[in-house]
N, C-alpha and C positions, 0 to 999 in steps of 0.2 A: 792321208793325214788330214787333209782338209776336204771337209762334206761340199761345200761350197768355195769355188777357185776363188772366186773374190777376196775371201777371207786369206787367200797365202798373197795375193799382193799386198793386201791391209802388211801381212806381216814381214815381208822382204823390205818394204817402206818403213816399216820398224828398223830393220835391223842397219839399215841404212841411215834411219836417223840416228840409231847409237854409234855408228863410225864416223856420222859429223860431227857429232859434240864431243868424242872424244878426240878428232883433228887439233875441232877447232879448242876445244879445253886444256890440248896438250902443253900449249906454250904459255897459258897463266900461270900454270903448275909450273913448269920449268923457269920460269920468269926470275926469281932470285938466285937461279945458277946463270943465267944469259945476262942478267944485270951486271952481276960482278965478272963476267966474262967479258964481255963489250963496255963495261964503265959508265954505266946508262945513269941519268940521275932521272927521278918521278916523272916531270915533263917529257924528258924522251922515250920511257916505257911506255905513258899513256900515248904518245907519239907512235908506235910499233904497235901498239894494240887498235889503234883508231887506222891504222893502213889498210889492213883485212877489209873495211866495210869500203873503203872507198870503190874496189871494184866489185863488193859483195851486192851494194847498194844497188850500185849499174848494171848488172847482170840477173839480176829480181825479174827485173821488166826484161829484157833481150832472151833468158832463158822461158819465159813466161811467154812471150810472145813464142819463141819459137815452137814450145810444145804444142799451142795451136797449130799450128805449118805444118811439122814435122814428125808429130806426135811425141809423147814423154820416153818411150823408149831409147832412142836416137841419142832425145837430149841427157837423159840419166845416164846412160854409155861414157858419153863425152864426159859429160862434168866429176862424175866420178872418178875418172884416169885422172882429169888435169886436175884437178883437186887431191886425187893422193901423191902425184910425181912432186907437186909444190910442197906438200907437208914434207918427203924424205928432205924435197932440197932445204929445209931449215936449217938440216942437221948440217949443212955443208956451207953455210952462211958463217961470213968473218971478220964483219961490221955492224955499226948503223944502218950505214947503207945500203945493204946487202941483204941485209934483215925486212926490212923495209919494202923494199921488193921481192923479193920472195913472199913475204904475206902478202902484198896486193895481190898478187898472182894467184897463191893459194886463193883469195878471197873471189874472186873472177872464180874459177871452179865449183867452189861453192854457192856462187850466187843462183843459180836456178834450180837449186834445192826445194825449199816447200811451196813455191809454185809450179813445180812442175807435179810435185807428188799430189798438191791438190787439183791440178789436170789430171790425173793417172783414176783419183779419187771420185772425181764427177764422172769419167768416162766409165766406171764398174761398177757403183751406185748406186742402189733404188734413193731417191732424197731422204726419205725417212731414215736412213741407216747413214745418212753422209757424217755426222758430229761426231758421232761417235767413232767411223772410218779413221776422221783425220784427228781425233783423241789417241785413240789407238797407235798410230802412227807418228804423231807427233810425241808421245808416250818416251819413244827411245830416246830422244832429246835430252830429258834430265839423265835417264839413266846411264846413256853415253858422258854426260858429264861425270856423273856420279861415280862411274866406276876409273875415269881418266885420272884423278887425282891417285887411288894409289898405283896402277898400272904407271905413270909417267914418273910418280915418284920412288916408286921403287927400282925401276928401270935404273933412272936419274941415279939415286943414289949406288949402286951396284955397279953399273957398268958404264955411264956417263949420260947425261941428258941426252945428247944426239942420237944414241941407240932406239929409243923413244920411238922417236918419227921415223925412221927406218920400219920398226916393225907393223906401227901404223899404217904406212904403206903399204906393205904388202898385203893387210887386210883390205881396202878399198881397191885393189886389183883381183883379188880374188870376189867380192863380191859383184864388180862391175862382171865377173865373166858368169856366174849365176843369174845377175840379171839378163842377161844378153839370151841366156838358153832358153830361159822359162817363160819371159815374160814377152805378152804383144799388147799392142795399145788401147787394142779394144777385147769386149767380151767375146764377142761373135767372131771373131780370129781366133780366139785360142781351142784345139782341139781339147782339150781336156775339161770345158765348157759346157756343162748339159744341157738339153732345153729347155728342162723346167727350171732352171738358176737363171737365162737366157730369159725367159719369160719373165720372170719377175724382175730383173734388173730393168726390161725395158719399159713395164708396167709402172713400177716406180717411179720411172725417169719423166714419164709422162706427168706425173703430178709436181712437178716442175712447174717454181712461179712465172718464171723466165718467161714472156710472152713470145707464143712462136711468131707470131705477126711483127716481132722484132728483127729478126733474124739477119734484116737486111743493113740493117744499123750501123756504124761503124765504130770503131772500136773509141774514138775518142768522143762518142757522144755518153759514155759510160765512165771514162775515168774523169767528166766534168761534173757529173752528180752529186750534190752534198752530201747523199748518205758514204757513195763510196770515198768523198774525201774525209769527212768523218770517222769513217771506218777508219780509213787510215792515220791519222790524228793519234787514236785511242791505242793503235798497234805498236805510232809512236813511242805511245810512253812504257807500254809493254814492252816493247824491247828495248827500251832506255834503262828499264829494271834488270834486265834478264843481262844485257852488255855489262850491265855494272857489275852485277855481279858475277857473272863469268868472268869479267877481263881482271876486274881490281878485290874483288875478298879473298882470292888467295894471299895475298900481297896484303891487303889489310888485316888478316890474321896474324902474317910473320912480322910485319914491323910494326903494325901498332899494338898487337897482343904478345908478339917473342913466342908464337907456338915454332916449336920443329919442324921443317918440313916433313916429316913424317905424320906427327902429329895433325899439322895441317889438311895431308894427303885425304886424312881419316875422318879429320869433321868436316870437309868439305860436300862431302858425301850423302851427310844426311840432309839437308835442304834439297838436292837433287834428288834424291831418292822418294821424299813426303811428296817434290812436284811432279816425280810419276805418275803418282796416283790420284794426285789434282786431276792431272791434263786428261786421264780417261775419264774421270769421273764427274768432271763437266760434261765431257762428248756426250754422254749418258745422259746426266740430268738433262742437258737441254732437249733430247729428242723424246726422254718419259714428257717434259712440260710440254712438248710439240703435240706428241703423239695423244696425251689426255685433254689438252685445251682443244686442239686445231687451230691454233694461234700461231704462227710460225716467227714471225717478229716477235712478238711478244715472249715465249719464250727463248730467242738468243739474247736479247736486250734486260732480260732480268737479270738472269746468270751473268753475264758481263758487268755490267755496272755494279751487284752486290759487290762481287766478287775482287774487281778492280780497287773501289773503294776498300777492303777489307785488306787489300793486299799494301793499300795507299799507306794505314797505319803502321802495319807492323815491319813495313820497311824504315819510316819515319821512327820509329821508337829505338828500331835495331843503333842507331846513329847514336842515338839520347844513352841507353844503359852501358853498364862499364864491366860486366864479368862475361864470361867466356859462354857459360852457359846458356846465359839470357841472349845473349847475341847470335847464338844457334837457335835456340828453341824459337824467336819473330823470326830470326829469318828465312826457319824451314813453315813458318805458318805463310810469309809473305808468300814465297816463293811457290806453296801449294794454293791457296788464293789465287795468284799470276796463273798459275796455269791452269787452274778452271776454266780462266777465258781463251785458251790456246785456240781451239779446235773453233771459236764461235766467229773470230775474222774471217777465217775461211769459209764457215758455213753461211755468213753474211751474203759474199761475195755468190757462194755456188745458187742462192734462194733467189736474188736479184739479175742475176746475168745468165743470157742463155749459153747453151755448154758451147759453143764456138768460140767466145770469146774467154772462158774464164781461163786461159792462161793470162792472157793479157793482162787484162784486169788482174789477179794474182799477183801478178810481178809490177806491177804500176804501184798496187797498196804496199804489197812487202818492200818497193826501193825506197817509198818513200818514211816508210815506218823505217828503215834500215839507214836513213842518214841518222839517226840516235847513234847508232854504229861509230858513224865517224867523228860526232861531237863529242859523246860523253865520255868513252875511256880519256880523252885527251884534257878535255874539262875535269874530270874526275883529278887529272893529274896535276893539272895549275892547280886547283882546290886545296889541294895535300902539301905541294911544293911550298906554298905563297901563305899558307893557314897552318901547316904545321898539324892537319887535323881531319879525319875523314869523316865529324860530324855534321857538315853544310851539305856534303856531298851524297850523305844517305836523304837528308831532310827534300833537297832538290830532287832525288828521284823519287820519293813520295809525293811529291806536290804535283808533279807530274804525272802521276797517276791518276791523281783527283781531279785534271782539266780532263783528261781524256776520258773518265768515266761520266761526267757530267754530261760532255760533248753529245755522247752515246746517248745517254738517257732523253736527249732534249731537241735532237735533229735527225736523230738515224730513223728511217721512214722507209718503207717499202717502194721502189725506185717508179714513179709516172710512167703510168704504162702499162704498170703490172700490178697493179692493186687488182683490178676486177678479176685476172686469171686466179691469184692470189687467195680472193673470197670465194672463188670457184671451188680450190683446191680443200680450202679448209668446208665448205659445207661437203664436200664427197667425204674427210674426213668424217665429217660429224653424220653422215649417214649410213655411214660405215657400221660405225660406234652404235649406234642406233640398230642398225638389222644386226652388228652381235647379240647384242644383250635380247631382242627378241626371238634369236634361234638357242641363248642358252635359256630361257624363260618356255621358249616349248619343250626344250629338252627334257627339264625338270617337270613339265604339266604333264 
């Protein structure tokens, strides 16, 4: 089925990311049957909704680090079991309190999710093909979201929210036991690995800016860099967007628009589904503008900061209009915008850091971009409570966009050290490019 093995982990990483998002999607969706079940008022929803990141946040970095150690096998094993037993146990929660714990925990499980996959990513890689790898892969994300609202709501409705996360479950146990058969952490372990896919994966890997005269380095001389704090800054507010809207527009549909949750289940849908095709279709553009400049900075930092900014507006406006339509149609523009820039955090990190450490690294930018996590659902919920109103609260997540794309455009720098490998990299591009066009110019003489 696949010419090239690399390409079926790209895709198990897919599929893995559509069972995160619909975990972690399942409980915004259920959220108006759990509110009047437990007697929850706004503040203590966004309270339940902000638990998740607290240990999602922590475990960024700890699962990030381990996939260095341990490799991403091991750790995708683990996190996938304790991350699905936590979703069923939702169903069996019968408080606050309870509730509450149970997401932290769930959220621990999930936390060394896309730093591990973007370990999994650089370890099978030529660089040229990396953006697009973790476009790809990060790809199931909306989709998994996308399709969670009616899966949970029709469940929800029919046989009772709890059923939900039950059968959840069983999906992320069954996936954890396909990965475990098929998959090894490196190229050159797996038998079904040729050697001409084996050749080019390590021929690419070569052109890696990452200076190997680094190597020796240690892991906190990299998460003190401006660019990689920067990085993280900008991911901040990217997932301050993406939290918002996952945790609180179901919720802002039903009570500030009166849609049905069925209704709801159904336009929730389409914003995840337009930032499918965002999040590949950045991977893409950013590695055609790599692959045709030889600019490698240059083209992630374009794509991001348009992108970011475009995504700044139309979440800012979503807040401002008042029909149903217009607040779908900004906020599946936002939301495809937002994930243009998915896959470029990562390829930041994979262009600047040598492959030894980019789990680490990984899970240091995503913890820190992932306290948005635990602020905004909870912020989002005073806003509504205290304001009677979810228009400060979209305006704030747009404003926040525009620091981080700024930040991006105006500090993010190719990491001391590794400029000159860097310039290296890009003239072998451009001689590349060069002896093409004169072997298809013999071709044609």
């Amino acid at each position: 089925m696949f010419r090239n093995y690399r390409w079926y982990i790209v895709f198990i990483l897919f599929l893995a990311a559509i069972i995160n998002y619909i975990d972690r999607t399942a409980l915004s969706v259920a959220m108006p049957f759990i509110s009047k079940r437990f007697h929850l008022d706004p503040a203590e929803m966004g309270m339940i909704l902000s638990s998740f990141f607290i240990g999602y946040a922590l475990f960024n970095f700890i699962g990030g680090y381990f996939s260095d150690v341990i490799g991403p096998k091991k750790v995708f094993a683990v996190s996938m079991t304790v991350w699905s037993i936590f979703c069923g146990l939702t169903a069996m929660t019968f408080s606050f309190t309870s509730l509450f714990i149970v997401r932290l925990m769930f959220g621990i499980g999930e936390g060394p999710f896309s730093s591990t996959a973007n370990k999994a990513v650089n370890n099978w890689f030529p660089i040229k093909e990396r953006a697009r790898a973790v476009g790809i892969n990060q790809a199931g994300l909306p989709i998994g979201g996308a399709i969670s609202g009616p899966i949970v709501g029709l469940i929800a409705l029919h046989w009772g929210w709890e059923w939900s996360f039950v059968v959840i479950t069983l999906i992320g146990l069954l996936w954890t036991v396909i990965w475990v058969k098929t998959v090894t952490d490196r190229p050159q372990d797996h038998p079904k690995v040729s050697k001409a896919e084996l050749q080019v994966i390590r021929k690419g890997q070569q052109e890696t800016t990452a200076s190997s005269s680094s190597a020796s380095l240690p892991l906190s001389h990299y998460i003190k860099q401006p660019t990689v704090l920067v990085t993280a800054i900008a991911f901040f507010a990217y997932n301050y967007i993406i939290f918002f809207f996952l945790t609180w527009f179901p919720s802002y549909l039903t009570m500030a628009k009166h849609l049905s949750i069925m209704k709801m289940s159904v336009v929730t849908m389409i914003p995840w589904s337009v930032g499918a095709l965002g999040l590949i279709g950045g991977g893409i553009i950013t590695d055609y503008i790599y692959n045709k400049t030889g600019k490698l900075m240059f083209s992630r930092k374009v794509v991001l900061v348009t992108c970011l900014l475009g995504s700044a507006v139309c979440v800012g406006l979503t807040g401002i209009v008042s029909s149903v339509n217009s607040i779908v149609t900004l906020m599946a523009l936002g939301i495809c915008f937002l994930y243009m820039t998915a896959s470029i955090y990562w390829a930041i990190i994979q262009d600047t850091v040598i492959g030894e450490k980019v789990g680490g690294v990984s899970g240091f930018v995503h913890g820190l971009a992932n306290i948005s996590g635990i602020i905004g659902p909870t912020v989002t919920g005073l806003i509504v409570q205290y304001t009677g109103k979810f228009t400060s609260a979209f305006l704030l997540a747009g404003g926040l966009a525009i620091i981080g794309a700024l930040a991006v455009a105006f500090f993010v720098k190719p990491l001391q050290g590794t400029l000159e490998k860097n310039e290296r990299a890009e003239d072998m591009l451009s001689v590349r490019r060069n002896r093409d066009k004169l072997e298809q110019y013999s071709e044609l003489s």
